[in-house]
Steps between C-alpha positions, in 0.01 A plus 500: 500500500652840345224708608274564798249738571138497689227759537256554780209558230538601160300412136647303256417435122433135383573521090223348331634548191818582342646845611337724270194399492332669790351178671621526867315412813624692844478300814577648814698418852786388663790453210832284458699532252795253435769461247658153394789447347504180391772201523640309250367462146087509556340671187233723617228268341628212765481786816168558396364179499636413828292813619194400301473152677564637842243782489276271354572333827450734693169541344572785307311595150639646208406859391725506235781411350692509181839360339799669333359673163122448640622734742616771342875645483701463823555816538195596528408278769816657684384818463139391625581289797887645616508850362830725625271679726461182693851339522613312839824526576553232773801371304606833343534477118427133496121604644476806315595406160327128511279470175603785362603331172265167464549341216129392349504172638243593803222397644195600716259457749169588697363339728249563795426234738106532599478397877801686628457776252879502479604654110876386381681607164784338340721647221763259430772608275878430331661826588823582274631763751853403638598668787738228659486112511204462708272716254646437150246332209260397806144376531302753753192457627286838651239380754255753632271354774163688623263435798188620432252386742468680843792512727475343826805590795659169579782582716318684785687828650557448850749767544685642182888380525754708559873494402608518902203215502695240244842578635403440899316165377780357255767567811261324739204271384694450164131589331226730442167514301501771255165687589399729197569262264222464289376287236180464251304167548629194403789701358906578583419817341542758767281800514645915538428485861798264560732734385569692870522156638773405178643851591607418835640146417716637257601796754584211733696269268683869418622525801569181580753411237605158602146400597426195302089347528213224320196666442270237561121556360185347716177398412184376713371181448175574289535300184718299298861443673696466185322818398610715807840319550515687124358823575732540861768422279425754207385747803891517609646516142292783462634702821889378416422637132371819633806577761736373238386651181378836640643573848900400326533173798779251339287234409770229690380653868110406442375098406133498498285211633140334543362274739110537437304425803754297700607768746212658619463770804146461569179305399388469145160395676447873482534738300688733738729194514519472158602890428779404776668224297465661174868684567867576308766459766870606479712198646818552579835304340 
């Protein structure tokens, strides 16, 4: 992953057509936005598929989608989905100048799935751009997930954390819960009001150079185990991606970690249990 970014709400515009051709749908909510570069020799035809079977998967139904020419130029689509006005930068130039020459051998999709009313887009592309070994005549993929049904708090503020808060507890519990971490339902997308929580942590880890820590994501017990042993696990990598790619902490001090329902602080027989267990913690190393 070359790029990182997330939104607390923000509207997005599904391509239901080729660039050009004025078909868009805007959803709205919580956005991610990743950027893959890809290993090895996969064409982007072979990325795609892999996504198309696992959103099918995940229940997910196709809005549209399209196939190199069917598509329209490659450029194009760059302009559309990763104009210059919208660059990341988590990896400097490698970030910034990702897709910026695709070659027409692209593809795209759409797709919404109906009981979560999550919205994902895919561009999938064989960039031509060579900035260094890592990013020369490379496959890219540009993922842009949206929540859009109603956002629900499921890490409950108990008291907001504080930078003197994190570095009393790593010295002498060797952990903390991160209250003020927040994240849409059923989602490791985390919503604008975590950022004075993310502020802090990364204030902390600042300070506290040779302060090394898991961030271990929790989930209650309501539902499928495999499912939340997933989500704590994508909870984490969302708060390591966060401090790493926009508060500058060296990747090597943070390891992020899931463990579902097994460790839980209170009841899930209510829901004021529940709300207790559903928790990021900072662990100490």
């Amino acid at each position: 992953m070359i790029g990182f970014d997330q939104t607390g709400f923000d509207a997005h515009d599904l391509l239901l057509a080729p660039p050009g051709d004025g078909r868009v749908e805007t959803v709205e909510g919580p956005r991610t936005r990743l950027i893959y570069l890809i290993p090895g020799d996969r064409s982007p035809l072979e990325v795609m598929r892999n996504y198309q079977a696992e959103l099918s998967n995940q229940g997910f139904e196709v809005v549209f989608s399209c196939s190199r020419a069917a598509c329209g130029s490659a450029d194009r689509m760059n302009e559309a989905l990763y104009p210059s006005g919208s660059r990341l930068k988590n990896y400097g130039q490698i970030t910034e100048y990702a897709l910026q020459f695709p070659r027409d051998d692209h593809q795209y999709l759409a797709a919404r799935n109906p009981v979560t009313g999550r919205s994902i887009t895919i561009w999938v592309a064989y960039d031509t751009f060579n900035i260094d070994e890592r990013s020369a005549n490379s496959t890219m993929a540009l993922v842009d997930v949206v929540d859009g049904e109603g956002l629900e708090q499921r890490m409950e503020v108990v008291e907001s954390v504080t930078r003197d808060d994190l570095s009393a507890a790593y010295d002498d519990q060797g952990r903390i819960t991160l209250n003020g971490v927040f994240f849409a339902t059923d989602s490791d997308t985390m919503t604008a009001e975590s950022g004075a929580a993310l502020t802090e942590i990364a204030a902390f880890l600042t300070a506290r150079p040779e302060a090394k820590a898991y961030v271990v994501g929790h989930t209650d017990a309501t539902g499928d185990f495999d499912y939340n042993l997933d989500l704590s696990r994508r909870r984490a990598t969302s708060v390591v991606a966060a401090l790493t790619g926009q508060f500058g902490i060296a990747p090597d001090r943070l390891a992020p970690a899931g463990v579902g329902p097994l460790v839980p602080v209170a009841t899930n027989q209510t829901e004021e249990g529940r709300a207790l267990n559903r928790r990021v913690e900072l662990v100490r190393r």
